[in-house]
N, C-alpha and C positions, 0 to 999 in steps of 0.2 A: 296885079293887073286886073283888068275888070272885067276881062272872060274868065278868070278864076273865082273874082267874087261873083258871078253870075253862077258858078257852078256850084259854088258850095252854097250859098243861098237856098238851090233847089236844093240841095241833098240833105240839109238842114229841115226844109220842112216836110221832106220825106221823111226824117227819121223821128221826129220832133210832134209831127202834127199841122202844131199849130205855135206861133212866136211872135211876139211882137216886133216891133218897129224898135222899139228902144231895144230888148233882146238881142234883136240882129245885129245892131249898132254894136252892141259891147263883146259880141260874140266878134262881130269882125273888125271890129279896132277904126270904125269909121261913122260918121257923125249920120243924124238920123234923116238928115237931108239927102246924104247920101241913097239911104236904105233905099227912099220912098221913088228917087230917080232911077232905080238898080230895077222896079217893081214893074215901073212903066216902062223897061226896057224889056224886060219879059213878058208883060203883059203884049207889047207892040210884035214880040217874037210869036205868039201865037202860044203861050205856055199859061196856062187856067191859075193862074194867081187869083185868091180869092181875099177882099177884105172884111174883116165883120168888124161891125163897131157895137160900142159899151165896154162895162168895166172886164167883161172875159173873155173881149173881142182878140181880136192879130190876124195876124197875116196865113194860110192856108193854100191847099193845093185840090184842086177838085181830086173827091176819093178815086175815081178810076183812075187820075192818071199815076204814072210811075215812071223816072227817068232809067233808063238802061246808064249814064255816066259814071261805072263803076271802074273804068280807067285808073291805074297808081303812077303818078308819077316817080323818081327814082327817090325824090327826100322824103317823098310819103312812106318808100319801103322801107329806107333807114331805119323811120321812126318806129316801125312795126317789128323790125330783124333787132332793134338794140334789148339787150340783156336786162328781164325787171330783176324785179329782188327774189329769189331762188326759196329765202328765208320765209317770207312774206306766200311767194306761193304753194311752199311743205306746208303753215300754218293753214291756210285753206283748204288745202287739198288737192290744190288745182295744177298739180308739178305736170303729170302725166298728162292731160287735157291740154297743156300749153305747148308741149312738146309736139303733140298731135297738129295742133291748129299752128304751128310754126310749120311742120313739113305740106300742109294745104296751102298755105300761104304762097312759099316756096313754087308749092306747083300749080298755083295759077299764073304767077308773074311770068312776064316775055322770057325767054331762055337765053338773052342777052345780057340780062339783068340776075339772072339766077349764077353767073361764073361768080360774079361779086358779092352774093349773099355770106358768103364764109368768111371773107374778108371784114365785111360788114360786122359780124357777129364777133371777131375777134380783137375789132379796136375801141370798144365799150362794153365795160362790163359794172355794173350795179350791187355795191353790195351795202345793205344797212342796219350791217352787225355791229356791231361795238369791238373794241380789239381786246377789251375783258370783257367777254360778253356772261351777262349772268343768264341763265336758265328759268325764265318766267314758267309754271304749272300752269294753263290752262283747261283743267279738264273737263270745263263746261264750255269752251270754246263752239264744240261741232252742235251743240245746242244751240246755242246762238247763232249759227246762221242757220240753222233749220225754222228757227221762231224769225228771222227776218227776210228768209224766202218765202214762206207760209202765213205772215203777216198772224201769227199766232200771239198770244199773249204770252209772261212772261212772270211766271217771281221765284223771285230771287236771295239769297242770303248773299249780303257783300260787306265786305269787312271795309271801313273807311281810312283814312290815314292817321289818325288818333288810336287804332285799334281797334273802337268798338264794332261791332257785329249787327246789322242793319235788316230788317225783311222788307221787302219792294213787290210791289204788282207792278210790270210795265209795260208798255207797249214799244218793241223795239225796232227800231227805223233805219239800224244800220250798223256797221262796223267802219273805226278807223283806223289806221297802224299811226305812230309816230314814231317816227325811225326803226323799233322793230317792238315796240312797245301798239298792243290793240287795245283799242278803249270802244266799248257800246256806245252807242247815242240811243239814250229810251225817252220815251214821254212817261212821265209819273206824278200824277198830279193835278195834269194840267199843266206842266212846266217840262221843257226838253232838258235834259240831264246827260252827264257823260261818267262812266261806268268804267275802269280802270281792269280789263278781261281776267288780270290775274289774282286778282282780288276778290273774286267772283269764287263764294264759298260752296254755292248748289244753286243752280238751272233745271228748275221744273218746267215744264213745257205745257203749257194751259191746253185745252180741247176747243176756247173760246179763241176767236179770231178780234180784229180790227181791222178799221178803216183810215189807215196812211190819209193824214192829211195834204191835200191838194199841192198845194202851195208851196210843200216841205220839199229842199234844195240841201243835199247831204253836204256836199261839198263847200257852199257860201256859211253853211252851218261851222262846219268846225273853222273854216277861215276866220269867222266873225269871232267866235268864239274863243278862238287864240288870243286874236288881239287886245280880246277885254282880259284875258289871264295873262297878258306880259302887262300889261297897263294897271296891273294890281298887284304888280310883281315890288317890294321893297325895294326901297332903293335908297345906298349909302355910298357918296363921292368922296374923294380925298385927292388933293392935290400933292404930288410927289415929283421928288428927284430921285431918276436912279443913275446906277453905276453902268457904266460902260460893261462893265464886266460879267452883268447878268438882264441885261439888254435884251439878247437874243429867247432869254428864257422867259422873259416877261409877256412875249412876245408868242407864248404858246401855253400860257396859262390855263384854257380851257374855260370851265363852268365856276371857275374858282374867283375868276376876276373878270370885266368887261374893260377893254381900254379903251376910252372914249375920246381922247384926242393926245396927240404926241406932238409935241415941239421941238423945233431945232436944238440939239446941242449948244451947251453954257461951251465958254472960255472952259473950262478946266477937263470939259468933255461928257461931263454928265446931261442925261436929258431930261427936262422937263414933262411928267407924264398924268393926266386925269385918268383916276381909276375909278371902278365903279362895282360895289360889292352888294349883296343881297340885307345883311346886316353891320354895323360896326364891328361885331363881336367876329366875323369872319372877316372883316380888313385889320384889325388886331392881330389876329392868328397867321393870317397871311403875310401881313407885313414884318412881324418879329421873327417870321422866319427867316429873311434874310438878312437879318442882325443889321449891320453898318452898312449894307448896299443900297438900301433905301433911306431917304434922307422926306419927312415928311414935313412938308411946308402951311397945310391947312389941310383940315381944323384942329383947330387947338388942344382941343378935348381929344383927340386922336393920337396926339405927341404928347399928350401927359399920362393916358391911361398904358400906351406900349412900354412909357420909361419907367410907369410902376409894374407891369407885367417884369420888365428884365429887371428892377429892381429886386422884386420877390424871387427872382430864379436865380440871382447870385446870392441873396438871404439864403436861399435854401441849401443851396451846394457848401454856403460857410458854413453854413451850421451843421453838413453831415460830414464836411473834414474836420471839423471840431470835436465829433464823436470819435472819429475815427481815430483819431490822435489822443484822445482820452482812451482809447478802448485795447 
């Protein structure tokens, strides 16, 4: 509705400052023709909409004023009462301090809306453990966010994925979790970098400070970032038939296989299935593990190296009942 967008607009550039036209736009899922009709509809309400123009122009709110509009509607409280990650907030520190600001929360909402908060908290719950979950060491962690609350500088000894052992000065911008794995984002260089928390061998905490670049958006950061790290991620297809019989397990493969498109069942009942593995050498290993349930149709070179891998594992087994029967 467009008394809603009129509302978060302002409260956007209370909290914000200052935004552009396009910003708005992407912020509220609506074209930039929109924004600018949304503007002069507040402007005509008597609300101090300010524009500046140039490259570090947008849109603004004269400093005095201030909207009282801090009304919650009931899906806005949902979103605030649903359960984060428990994991995620022991690792910061922040368990007790949530706990606090969930019972404030609580009691400012209508007491209409407060029967249902328990309800609310009981039918979502957030977890982003792993179900074998390994035990990451971070014991420079609470360094880290001391140097990126304090905009402090930063070096580092960090061990990279080959092993070796690395020293870094950097200046750090932030912290991110990926599922329950945290990774730094530092600048070192000149160049923004991403820093693997648990890998992090010693966190000295400089006395010198920095200057957070203007511009620098945490969020659009690792978004961006992701996409060029799957985009450079290897990638090996094999076209297969499988068995009816192991179907369902194909089917929950995990990180071991991607299945990229599934076809109807042949006449005999098998399916036709594109698989998608990191390297050959792990669709090899993956496929000959289910011996004859997998029927592989291309490439070529894929159905002649698994028929020499099981050729060599019955060489092998003849050749140790052949000792054995000699022995």
């Amino acid at each position: 509705m467009r008394a809603d967008r009129l509302i978060s607009i302002l409260l956007l550039l209370q909290n914000k400052s200052k935004l552009t036209t396009r910003e708005l736009a992407l912020e509220l899922e609506v074209t930039e023709r929109t924004i600018h009709r949304d503007m002069e509809a507040l402007s005509a309400a008597g609300i101090p909409v300010v524009a500046e123009r140039g490259k570090a122009g947008g849109w603004r709110l004269l400093k005095q004023y201030r909207t009282n509009l801090t009304g919650l509607k009931a899906d806005e409280i949902k979103s605030l009462l649903i359960s984060p990650s428990f994991q995620l907030l022991t690792d910061l520190g922040l368990t007790k301090d949530w706990y606090e600001a969930r019972q404030k929360i609580l009691a400012s909402i209508p007491s209409t809306l407060q029967q249902n908060a328990n309800d609310i908290w009981n039918r979502i719950h957030v977890d982003t453990s792993a179900w074998r979950q390994s035990t990451e060491k971070m014991e420079s962690f609470k360094v880290l966010q001391q140097a990126i609350w304090e905009d402090r500088i930063l070096q580092i000894k960090y061990e990279r994925a080959d092993g070796e052992c690395v020293e870094r000065v950097v200046n750090p911008l932030g912290l991110v979790a990926k599922g329950s794995t945290w990774y730094l984002i530092a600048l070192s260089n000149g160049k923004i970098r991403n820093y693997r928390a648990s890998r992090m061998r010693s966190a000295l905490l400089m006395s010198e400070t920095f200057t957070r670049p203007n511009d620098f958006d945490l969020a659009q950061y690792w978004n961006n970032s992701t996409q060029e790290f799957i985009k450079s991620l290897p990638r090996y297809e094999a076209d297969v038939e499988v068995s009816p019989s192991i179907f369902h397990r194909i089917k929950f493969s995990g990180r071991f296989v991607q299945i990229v498109k599934i076809d109807s069942p042949l006449e005999n009942g098998w399916i036709p299935i594109k698989m998608c593995f990191d390297t050959e050498q792990e669709a090899q290993e993956y496929i000959l593990g289910f011996g004859n349930q997998i029927k592989i149709l291309r490439p070529n070179t894929l159905k002649q190296n698994i028929y020499d891998m099981a050729r060599a594992v019955i060489d092998f087994y003849e050749h140790e009942n052949q000792k054995n029967k000699l022995s």
